[in-house]
ROMIPA-781300 format. One line per 2 residues: number of its first residue (from 0); for each residue x, y negated, z of C-alpha. Coordinates in pm, 1 decimal. Example, Ala and Ser with C-alpha at 12.3 -4.5 7.8 and 13.67 -1.06 7.14 Angstrom:
2
0 = 1230.0 450.0 780.0; 1367.0 106.0 714.0
// end
This chain:
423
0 = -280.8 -25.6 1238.0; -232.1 -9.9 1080.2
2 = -355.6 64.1 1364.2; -65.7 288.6 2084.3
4 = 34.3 932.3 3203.9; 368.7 839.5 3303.1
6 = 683.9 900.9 3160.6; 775.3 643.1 3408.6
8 = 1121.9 780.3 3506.9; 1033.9 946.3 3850.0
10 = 1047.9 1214.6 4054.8; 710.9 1338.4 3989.4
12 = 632.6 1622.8 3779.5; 449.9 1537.3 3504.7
14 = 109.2 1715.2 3419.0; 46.3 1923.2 3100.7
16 = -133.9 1691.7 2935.8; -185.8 1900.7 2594.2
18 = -322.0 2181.2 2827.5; -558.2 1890.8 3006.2
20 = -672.3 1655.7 2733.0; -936.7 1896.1 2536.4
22 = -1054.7 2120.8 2813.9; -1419.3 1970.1 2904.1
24 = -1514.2 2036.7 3270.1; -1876.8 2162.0 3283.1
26 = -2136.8 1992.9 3444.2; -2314.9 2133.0 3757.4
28 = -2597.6 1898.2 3775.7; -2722.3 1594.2 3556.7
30 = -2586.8 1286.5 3696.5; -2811.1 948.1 3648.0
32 = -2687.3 636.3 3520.2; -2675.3 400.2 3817.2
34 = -2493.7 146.3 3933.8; -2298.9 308.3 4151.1
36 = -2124.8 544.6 3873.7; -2060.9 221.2 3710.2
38 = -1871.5 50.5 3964.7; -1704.5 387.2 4081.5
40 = -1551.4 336.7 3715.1; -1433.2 30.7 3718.7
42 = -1311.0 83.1 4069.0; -1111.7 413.3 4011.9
44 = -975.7 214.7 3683.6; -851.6 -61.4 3872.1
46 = -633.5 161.1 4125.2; -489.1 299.8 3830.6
48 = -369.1 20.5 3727.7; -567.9 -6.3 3407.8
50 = -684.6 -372.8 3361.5; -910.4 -392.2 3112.8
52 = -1232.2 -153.0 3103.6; -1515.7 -150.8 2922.7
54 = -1802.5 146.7 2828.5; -2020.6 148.8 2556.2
56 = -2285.2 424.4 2452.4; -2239.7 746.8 2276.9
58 = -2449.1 624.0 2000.3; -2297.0 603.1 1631.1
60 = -2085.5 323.0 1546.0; -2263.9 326.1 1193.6
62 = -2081.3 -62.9 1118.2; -1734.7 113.2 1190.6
64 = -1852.7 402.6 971.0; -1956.2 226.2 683.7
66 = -1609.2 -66.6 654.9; -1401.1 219.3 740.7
68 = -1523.8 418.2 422.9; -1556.5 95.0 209.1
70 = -1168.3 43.4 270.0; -1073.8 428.7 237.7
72 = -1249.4 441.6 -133.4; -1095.8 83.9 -194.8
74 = -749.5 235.1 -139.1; -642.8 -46.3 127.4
76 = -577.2 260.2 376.2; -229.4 377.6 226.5
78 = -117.2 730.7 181.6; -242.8 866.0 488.2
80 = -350.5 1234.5 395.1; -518.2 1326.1 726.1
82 = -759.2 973.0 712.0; -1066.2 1156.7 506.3
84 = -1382.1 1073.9 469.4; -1448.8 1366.4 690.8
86 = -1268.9 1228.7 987.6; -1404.1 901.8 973.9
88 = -1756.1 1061.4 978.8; -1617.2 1238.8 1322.2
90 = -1470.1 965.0 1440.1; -1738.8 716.4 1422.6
92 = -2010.6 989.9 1555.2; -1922.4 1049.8 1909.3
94 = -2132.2 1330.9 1984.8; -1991.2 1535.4 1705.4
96 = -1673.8 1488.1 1916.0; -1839.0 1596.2 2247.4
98 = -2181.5 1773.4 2224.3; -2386.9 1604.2 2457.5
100 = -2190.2 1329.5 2516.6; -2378.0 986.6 2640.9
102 = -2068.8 725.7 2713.1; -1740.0 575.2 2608.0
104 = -1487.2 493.4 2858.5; -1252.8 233.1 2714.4
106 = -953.1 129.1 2806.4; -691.1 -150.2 2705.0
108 = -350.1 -158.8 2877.5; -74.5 -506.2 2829.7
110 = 243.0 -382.9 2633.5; 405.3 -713.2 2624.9
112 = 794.9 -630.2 2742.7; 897.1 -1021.5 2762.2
114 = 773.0 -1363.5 2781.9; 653.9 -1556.6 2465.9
116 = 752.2 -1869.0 2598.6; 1152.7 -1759.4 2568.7
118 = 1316.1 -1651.8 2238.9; 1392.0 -1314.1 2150.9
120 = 1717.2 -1175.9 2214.6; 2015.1 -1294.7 2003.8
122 = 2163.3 -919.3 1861.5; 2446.6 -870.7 1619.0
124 = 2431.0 -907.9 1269.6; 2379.2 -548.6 1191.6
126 = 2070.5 -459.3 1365.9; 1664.8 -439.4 1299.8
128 = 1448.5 -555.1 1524.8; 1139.9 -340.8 1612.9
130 = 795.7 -400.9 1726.8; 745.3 -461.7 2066.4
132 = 481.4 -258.9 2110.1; 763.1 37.9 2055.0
134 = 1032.1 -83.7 2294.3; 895.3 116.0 2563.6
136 = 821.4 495.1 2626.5; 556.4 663.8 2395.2
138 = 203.2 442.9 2466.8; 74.1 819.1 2390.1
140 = 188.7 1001.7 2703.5; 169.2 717.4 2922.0
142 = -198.0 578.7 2876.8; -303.3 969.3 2850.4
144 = -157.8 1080.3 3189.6; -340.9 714.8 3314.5
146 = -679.0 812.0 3179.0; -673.8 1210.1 3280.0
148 = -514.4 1044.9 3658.6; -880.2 825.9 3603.2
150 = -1117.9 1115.0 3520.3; -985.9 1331.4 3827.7
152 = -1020.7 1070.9 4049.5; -1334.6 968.4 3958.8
154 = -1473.1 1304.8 4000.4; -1353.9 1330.5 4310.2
156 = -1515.7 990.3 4405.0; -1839.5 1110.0 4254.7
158 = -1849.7 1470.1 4404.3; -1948.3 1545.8 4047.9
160 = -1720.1 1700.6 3761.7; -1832.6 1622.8 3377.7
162 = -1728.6 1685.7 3053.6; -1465.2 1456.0 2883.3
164 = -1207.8 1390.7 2594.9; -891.7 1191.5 2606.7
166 = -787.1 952.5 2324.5; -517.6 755.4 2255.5
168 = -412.7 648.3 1898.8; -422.1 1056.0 1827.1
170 = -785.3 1156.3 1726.9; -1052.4 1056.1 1462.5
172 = -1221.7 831.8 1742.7; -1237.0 469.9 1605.1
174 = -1089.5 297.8 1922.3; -1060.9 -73.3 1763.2
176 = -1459.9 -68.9 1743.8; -1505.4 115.6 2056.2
178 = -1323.0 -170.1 2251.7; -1495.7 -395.0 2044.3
180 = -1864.2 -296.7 2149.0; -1777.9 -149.5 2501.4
182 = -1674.7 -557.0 2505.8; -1275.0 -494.4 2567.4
184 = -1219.3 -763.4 2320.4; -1278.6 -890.8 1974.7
186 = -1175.3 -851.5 1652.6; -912.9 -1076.8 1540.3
188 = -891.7 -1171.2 1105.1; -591.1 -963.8 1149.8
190 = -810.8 -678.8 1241.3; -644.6 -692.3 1616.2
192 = -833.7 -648.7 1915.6; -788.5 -964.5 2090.6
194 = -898.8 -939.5 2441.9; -814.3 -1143.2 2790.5
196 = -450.9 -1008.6 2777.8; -436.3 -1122.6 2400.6
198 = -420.8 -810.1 2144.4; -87.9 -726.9 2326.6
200 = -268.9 -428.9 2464.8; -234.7 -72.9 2383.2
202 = -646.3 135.6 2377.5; -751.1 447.2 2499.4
204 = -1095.8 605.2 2538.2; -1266.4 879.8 2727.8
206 = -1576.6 1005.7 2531.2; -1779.7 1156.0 2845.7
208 = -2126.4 1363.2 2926.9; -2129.5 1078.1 3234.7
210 = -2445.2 838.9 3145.9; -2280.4 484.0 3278.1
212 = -2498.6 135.2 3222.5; -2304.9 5.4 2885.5
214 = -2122.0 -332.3 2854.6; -2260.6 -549.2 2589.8
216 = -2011.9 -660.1 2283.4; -1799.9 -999.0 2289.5
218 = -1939.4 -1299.7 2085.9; -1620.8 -1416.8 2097.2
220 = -1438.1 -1499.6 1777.3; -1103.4 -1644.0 1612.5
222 = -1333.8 -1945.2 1508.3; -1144.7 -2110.1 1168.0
224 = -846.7 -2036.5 1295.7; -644.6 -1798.5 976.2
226 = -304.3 -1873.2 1097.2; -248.2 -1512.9 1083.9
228 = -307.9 -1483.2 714.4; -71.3 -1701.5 549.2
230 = 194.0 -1608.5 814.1; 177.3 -1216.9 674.5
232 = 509.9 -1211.9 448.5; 331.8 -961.2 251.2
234 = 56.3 -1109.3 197.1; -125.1 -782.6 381.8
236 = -452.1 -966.4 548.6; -587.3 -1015.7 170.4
238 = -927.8 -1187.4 319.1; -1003.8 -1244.7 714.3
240 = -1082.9 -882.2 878.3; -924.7 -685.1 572.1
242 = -569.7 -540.9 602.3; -417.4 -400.3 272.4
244 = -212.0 -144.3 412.9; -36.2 -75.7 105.2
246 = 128.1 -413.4 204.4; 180.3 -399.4 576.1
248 = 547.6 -352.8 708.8; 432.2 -176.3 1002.0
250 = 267.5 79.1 755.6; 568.4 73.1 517.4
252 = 815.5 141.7 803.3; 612.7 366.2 974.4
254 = 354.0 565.4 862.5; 440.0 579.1 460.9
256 = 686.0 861.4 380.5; 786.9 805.6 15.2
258 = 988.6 482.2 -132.6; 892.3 128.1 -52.9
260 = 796.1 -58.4 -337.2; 1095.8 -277.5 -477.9
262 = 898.2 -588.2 -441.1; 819.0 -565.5 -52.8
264 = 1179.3 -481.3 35.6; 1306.9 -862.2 59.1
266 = 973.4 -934.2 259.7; 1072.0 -699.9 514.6
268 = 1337.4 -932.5 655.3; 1475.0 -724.3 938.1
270 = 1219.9 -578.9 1085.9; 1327.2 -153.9 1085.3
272 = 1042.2 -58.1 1254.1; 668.1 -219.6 1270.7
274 = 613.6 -606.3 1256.2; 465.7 -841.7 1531.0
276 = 420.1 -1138.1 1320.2; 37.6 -1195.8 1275.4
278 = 11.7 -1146.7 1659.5; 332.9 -1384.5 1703.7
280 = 124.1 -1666.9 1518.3; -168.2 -1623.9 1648.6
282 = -272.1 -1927.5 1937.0; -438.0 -1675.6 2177.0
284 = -154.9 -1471.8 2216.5; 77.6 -1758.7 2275.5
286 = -156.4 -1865.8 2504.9; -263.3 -1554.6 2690.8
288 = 57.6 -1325.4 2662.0; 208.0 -1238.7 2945.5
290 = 476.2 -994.8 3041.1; 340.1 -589.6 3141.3
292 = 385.9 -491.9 3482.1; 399.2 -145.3 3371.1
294 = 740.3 16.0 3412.1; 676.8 241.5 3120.3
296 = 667.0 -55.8 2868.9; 957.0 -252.1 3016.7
298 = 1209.8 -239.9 2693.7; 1490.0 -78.2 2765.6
300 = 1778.5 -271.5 2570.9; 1822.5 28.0 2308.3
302 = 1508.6 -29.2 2193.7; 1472.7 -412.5 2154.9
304 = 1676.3 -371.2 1864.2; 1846.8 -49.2 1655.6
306 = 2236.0 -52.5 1566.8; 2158.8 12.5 1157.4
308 = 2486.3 151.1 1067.0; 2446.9 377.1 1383.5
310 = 2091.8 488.2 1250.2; 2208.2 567.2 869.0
312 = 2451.3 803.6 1030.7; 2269.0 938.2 1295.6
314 = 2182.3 1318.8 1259.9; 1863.1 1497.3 1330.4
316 = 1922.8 1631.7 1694.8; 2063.4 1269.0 1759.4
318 = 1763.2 1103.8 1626.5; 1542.1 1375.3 1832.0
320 = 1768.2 1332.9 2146.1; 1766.2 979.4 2103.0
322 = 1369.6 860.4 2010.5; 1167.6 1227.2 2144.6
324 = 1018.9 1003.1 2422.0; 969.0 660.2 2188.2
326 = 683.9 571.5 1975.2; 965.2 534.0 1711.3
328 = 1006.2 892.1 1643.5; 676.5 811.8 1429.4
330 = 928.5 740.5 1152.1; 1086.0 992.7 1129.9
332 = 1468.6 1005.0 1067.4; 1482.0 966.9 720.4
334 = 1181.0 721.6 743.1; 1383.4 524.3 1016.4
336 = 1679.7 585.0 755.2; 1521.4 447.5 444.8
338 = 1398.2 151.1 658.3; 1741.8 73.2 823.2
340 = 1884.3 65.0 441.3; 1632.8 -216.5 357.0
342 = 1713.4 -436.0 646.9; 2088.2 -411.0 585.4
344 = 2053.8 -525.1 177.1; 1818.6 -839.3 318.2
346 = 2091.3 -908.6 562.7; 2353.5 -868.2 281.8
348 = 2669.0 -860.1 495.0; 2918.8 -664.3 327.9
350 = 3068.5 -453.1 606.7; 2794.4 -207.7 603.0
352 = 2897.3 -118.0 245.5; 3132.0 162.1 411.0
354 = 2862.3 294.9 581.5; 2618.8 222.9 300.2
356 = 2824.1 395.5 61.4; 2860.9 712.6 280.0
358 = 2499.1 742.5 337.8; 2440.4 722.6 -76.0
360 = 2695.4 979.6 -162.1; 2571.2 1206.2 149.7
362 = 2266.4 1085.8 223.7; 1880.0 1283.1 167.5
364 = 1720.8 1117.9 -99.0; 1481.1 842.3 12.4
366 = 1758.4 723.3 167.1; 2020.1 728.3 -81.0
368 = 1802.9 536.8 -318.3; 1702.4 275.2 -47.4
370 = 2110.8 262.7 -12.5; 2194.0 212.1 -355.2
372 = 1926.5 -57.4 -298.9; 2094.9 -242.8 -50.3
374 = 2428.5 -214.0 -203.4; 2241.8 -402.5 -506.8
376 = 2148.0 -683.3 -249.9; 2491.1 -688.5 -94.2
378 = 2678.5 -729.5 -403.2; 3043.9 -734.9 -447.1
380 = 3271.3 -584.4 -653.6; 3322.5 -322.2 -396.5
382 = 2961.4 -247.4 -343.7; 2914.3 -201.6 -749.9
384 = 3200.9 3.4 -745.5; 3029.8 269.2 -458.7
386 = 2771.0 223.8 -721.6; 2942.6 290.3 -1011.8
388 = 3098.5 646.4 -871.1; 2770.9 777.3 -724.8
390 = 2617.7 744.2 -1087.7; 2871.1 957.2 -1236.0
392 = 2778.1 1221.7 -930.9; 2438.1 1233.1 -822.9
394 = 2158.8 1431.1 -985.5; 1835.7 1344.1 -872.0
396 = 1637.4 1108.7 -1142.6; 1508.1 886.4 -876.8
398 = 1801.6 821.4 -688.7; 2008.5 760.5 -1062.7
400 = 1713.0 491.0 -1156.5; 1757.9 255.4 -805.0
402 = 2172.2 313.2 -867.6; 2126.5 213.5 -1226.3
404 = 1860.0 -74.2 -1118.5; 2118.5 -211.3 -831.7
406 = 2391.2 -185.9 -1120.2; 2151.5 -388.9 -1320.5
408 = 2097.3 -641.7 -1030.1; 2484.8 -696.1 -977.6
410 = 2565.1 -760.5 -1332.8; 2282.3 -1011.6 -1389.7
412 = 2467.2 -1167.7 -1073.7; 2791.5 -1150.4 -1193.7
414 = 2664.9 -1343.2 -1507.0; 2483.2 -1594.8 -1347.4
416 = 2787.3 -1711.8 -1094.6; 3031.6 -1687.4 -1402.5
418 = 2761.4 -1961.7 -1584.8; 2792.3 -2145.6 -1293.8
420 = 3121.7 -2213.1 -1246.9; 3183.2 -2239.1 -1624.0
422 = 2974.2 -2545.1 -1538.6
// end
């Protein structure tokens, strides 16, 4: 996705980036495309800290066009009201994006909080685990501040000031095929970029009037390596290159805003916020990954993992307070809500039915269906009794079918262990 500036904690003030990232600087003269802007680039980049650059031309990426709007009219794109054909037009057409534009910086940055090698942290029993690429400050904020640090600098260094956007994950610009042909990396049959840091890597771009000497795309490849595609619990990466996102957890417990299906809920495991597991599996990351040097994407402990009974009761100024600098504000609350519900039914330990039972008698919607859910999973005579009073109570049709379906659930349970041990 599915598919990532510094708010590094110091003393520094940090720029206005929303006042920054659209203004384009107008040109004085017309530069050439030499050499020497070239390796100003990569130079400028490299103080920065920025390890992986690449630039490409401002010419259509008519490939990118064409799959993305093959996957939109397929459907495999979700319920994502802003993706229209419209913006993938924009997206994939740089110079509707920047009259007059000629390049593509692009950018990859290394995410990775911890070493592969060692096992994840051991948490309690009653938390969710979250992407890693989410365990650090918002990628947003952090790689924009970098790349508007990069385009001041290098005007400086040129004696020259151009015209420029900033992207990061925010705009219609297709960044996965921008770092594929500005030769950043390759694509992976997970649709990943994989590049020398493995597809652990967070992109950016800076769509520029600058004319710089382009990079020329990877041949690389996966090879007939698929381990990615039977390792999807889901069964998301229906054919190499092709993500159903109608399937993918990191969709599902991000992006999508309504119920998730009854059928993916037991796939999710415990993961309450985005999935790592097709980049887990996959051989180049195990063998390339390597822990970021960036402060900014050092986890802090909170976010390795999320307390789910303290997220189910957590308000909205909490949740603001809490996630306002974290790429897991995405979620939203109720989103982070719903998908803290899920985990606790798959982990099925009943002393979140309190909690559970609280958040279905109290609860918004979404989420008191998703906790009706889980109570279903948890089972219990206790949890079909919080089941049994909320029908009586609650109103909303929805909420009354996944109560009733839980219900359903319990007693086919109940049933089943009483054959048993009539046995």
């Amino acid at each position: 996705m599915p598919h990532t500036c510094g708010i590094i904690e110091s003393n520094h003030i940090l720029l206005n980036i929303a006042s920054y990232i659209q203004i384009e600087y107008m040109r004085t003269i017309n530069l050439p495309e030499t050499t020497d802007t070239r390796k100003s680039v990569m130079s400028c980049a490299k103080e920065l800290g920025l390890q992986l650059v690449g630039i490409t031309t401002a010419a259509p990426f008519k490939r990118a066009e064409e799959v993305a709007s093959l996957r939109n009219q397929q459907g495999l794109m979700g319920d994502l009201p802003w993706y229209t054909s419209e913006r993938i037009i924009r997206g994939s057409r740089p110079k509707t994006l920047l009259p007059g534009a000629k390049s593509v910086i692009s950018v990859a940055m290394n995410y990775l909080p911890e070493d592969l090698s060692e096992p994840r942290n051991h948490h309690t029993e009653l938390t969710g685990r979250v992407a890693r690429y989410a365990q650090g400050f918002d990628y947003h904020l952090v790689l924009k501040e970098r790349l508007l640090q990069l385009t001041m600098l290098l005007q400086k260094r040129l004696n020259y000031s151009f015209r420029y956007k900033i992207y990061v994950d925010d705009g219609p610009m297709i960044d996965r095929e921008v770092a594929f042909r500005s030769a950043v990396g390759f694509f992976g049959k997970n649709t990943n970029i994989i590049t020398k840091l493995g597809s652990w890597v967070f992109l950016g771009q800076i769509l520029t009037d600058l004319a710089i000497k382009p990079d020329r795309p990877s041949r690389k490849s996966c090879g007939s390596c698929v381990r990615c595609i039977p390792a999807c619990p889901t069964g998301a990466i229906v054919a190499p290159y092709i993500i159903d996102s109608n399937k993918c957890i990191a969709y599902l417990t991000i992006e999508h805003r309504g119920p998730i299906p009854i059928e993916l809920r037991p796939l999710i495991g415990d993961m309450v916020f985005g999935c790592d597991i097709c980049q887990e599996v996959c051989p180049i990351n195990v063998k390339l990954g390597t822990p970021t040097q960036e402060p900014a994407f050092r986890a802090p402990q909170q976010f390795s993992a999320l307390d789910l009974r303290d997220i189910i009761k957590m308000d909205e100024p909490t949740f603001r307070d809490r996630f306002k600098k974290s790429p897991i504000f995405r979620a939203h609350k109720i989103g982070l809500q719903r998908n803290a519900c899920i985990v606790l039914g798959n982990l099925g330990n009943p002393t979140a039915i309190p909690e559970l039972t609280d958040t279905l008698r109290f609860g918004e919607s979404l989420v008191k269906g998703h906790a009706a859910w889980a109570l279903g999973q948890i089972q219990g005579l206790e949890a079909k009794r919080a089941l049994e009073t909320c029908l009586i109570t609650e109103s909303d049709t929805w909420v009354r079918e996944e109560i009733q379906l839980a219900l359903e659930i319990l007693t086919s349970s109940e049933k089943s262990d009483n054959h048993s041990a009539l046995q």
